[in-house]
C-alpha positions as CSV (number, residue, x, y, z in Angstrom):
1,X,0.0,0.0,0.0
2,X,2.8,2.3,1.1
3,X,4.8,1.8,-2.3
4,X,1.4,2.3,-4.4
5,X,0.7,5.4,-2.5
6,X,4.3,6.6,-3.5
7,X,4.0,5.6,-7.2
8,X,0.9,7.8,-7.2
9,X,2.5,10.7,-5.4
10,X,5.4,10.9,-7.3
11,X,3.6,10.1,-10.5
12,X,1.2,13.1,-9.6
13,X,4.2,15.1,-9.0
14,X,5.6,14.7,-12.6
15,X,2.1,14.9,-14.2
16,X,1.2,17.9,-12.9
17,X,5.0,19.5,-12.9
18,X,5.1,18.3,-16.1
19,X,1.9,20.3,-17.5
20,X,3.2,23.4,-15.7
21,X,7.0,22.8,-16.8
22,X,5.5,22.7,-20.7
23,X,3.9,25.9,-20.2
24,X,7.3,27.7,-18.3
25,X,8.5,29.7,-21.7
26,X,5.3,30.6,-23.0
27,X,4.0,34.4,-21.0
28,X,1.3,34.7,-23.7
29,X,-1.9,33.4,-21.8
30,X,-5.2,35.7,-21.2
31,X,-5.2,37.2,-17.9
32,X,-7.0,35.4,-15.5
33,X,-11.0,36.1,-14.4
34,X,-11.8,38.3,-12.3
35,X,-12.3,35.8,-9.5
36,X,-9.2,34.3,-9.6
37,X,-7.3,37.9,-9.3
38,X,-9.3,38.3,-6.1
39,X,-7.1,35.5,-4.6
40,X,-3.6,36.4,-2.8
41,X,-0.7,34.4,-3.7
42,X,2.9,34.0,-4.4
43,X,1.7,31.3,-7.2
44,X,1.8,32.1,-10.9
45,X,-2.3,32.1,-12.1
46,X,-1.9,31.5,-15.3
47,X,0.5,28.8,-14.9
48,X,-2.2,27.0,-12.4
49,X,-4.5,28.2,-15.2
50,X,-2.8,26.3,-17.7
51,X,-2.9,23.0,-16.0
52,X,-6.4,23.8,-15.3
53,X,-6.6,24.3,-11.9
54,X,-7.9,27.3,-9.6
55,X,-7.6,29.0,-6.1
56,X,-10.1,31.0,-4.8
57,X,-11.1,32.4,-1.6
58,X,-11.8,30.1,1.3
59,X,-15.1,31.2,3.0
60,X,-14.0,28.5,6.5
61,X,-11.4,28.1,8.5
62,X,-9.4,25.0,7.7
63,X,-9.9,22.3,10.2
64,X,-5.8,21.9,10.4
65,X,-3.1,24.3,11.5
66,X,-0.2,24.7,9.0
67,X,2.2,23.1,10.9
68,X,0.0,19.9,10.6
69,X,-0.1,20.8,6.6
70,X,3.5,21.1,6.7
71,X,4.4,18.2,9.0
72,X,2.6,15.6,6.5
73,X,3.7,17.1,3.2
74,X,7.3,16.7,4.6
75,X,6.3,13.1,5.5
76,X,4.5,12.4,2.4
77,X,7.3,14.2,-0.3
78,X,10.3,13.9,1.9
79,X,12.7,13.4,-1.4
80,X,10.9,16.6,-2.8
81,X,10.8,18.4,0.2
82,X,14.5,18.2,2.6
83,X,16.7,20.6,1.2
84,X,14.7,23.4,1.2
85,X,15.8,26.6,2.7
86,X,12.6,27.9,3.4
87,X,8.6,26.9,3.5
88,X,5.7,28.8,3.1
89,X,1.9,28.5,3.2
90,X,-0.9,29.7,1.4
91,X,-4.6,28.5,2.2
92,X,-7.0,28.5,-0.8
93,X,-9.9,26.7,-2.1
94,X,-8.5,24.6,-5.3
95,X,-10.2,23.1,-8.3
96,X,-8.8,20.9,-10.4
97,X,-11.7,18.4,-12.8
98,X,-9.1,16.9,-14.3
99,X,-6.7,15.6,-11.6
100,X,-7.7,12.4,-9.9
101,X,-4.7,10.8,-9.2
102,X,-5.7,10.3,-5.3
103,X,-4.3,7.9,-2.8
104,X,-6.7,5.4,-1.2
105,X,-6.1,6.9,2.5
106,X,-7.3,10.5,0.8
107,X,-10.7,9.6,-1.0
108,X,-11.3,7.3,2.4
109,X,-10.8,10.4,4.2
110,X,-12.7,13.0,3.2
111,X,-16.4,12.0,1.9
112,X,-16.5,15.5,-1.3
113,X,-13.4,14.3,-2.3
114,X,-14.2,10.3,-3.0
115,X,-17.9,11.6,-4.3
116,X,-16.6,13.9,-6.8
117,X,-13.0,12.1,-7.7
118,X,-11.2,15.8,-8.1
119,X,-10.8,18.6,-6.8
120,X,-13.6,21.1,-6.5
121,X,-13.9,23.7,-4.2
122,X,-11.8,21.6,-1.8
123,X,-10.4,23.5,0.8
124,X,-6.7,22.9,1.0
125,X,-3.0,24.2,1.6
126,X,-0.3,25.2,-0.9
127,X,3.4,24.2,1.3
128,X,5.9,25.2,-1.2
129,X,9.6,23.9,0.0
130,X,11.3,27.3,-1.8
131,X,15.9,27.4,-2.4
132,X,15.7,23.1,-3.8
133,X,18.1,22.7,-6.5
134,X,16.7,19.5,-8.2
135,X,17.2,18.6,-11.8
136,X,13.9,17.1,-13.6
137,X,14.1,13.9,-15.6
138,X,13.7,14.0,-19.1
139,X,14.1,12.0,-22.1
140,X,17.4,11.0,-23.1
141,X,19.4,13.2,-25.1
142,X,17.6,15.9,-23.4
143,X,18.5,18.1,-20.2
144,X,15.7,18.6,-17.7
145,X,14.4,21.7,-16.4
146,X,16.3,22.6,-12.8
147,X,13.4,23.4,-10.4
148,X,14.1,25.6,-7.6
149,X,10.6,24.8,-6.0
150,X,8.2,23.0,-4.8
151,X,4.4,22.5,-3.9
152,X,2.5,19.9,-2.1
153,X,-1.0,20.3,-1.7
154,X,-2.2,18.7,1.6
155,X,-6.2,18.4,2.1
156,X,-7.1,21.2,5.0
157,X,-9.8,18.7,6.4
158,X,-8.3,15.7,7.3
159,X,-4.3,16.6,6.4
160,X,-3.7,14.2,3.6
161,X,-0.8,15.3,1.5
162,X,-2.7,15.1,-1.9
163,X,-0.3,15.8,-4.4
164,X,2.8,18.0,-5.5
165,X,3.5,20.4,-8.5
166,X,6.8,22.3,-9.9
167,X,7.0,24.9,-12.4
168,X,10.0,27.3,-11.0
């Protein structure tokens, strides 16, 4: 169980990072709605835009503390995660109907999430592990993209570390 859980996570990780990595060059997107520019963050919208996902403005408290969101995404991505230099976290709603790449222990956990099979509305945390220095694969002959960040978005119900992106 623990290895499939893994696979997924890491697969999610290169999925995701890989839709946002495709997308790092290109500055040419239309702006984001107006309901996305209501939301603070230190994320890149149109990037999140691009692999079809959105933040918006939490209307509850979450039912964890960040150190609880931090604690498990450092459990759940410690390869990702350990030689960062600094951590910060954001609190949004995210919405994602494409992603459903969720662990067992996640859809078991929280009842909207195993209904709906992504992400909508769900009320979650953004831990990005900021100063990595971690070389993406990439096919051979080619040089992956050096990714100076990461994100792991832990559920902000039940603190299940649900998956991770990288695009800078």
């Amino acid at each position: 169980m623990k290895k499939t859980s893994l696979f997924i996570a890491v697969a999610s990780v290169a999925l995701f990072g890989g839709a946002l990595l495709i997308n790092n060059s290109s500055n040419n997107l239309n702006t984001a709605s107006a309901q996305v520019e209501n939301v603070k963050t230190q994320h890149d919208l149109e990037k999140l835009k691009f692999a079809k996902t959105k933040l918006d403005v939490p209307t509850k408290p979450a039912i964890i503390d960040e150190k609880t969101a931090i604690e498990n995404a450092k459990k759940a991505f410690s390869y990702f995660t350990k030689d960062a230099k600094e951590v910060t976290v954001e609190y949004h709603l995210m919405t994602n109907p494409e992603f459903e790449l969720f662990s067992e222990e996640a859809l078991a956990k929280n009842p909207k999430l195993k209904e709906k099979k992504h992400m909508d509305q769900l009320p979650v945390y953004i831990v990005s592990f900021k100063g990595l220095s971690q070389l993406t694969s990439a096919p051979a002959g080619s040089k992956g993209d050096m990714i100076t960040e990461n994100n792991i978005v832990v559920d902000a119900e039940t603190g299940v570390a649900l998956m991770g992106f990288s695009y800078r």
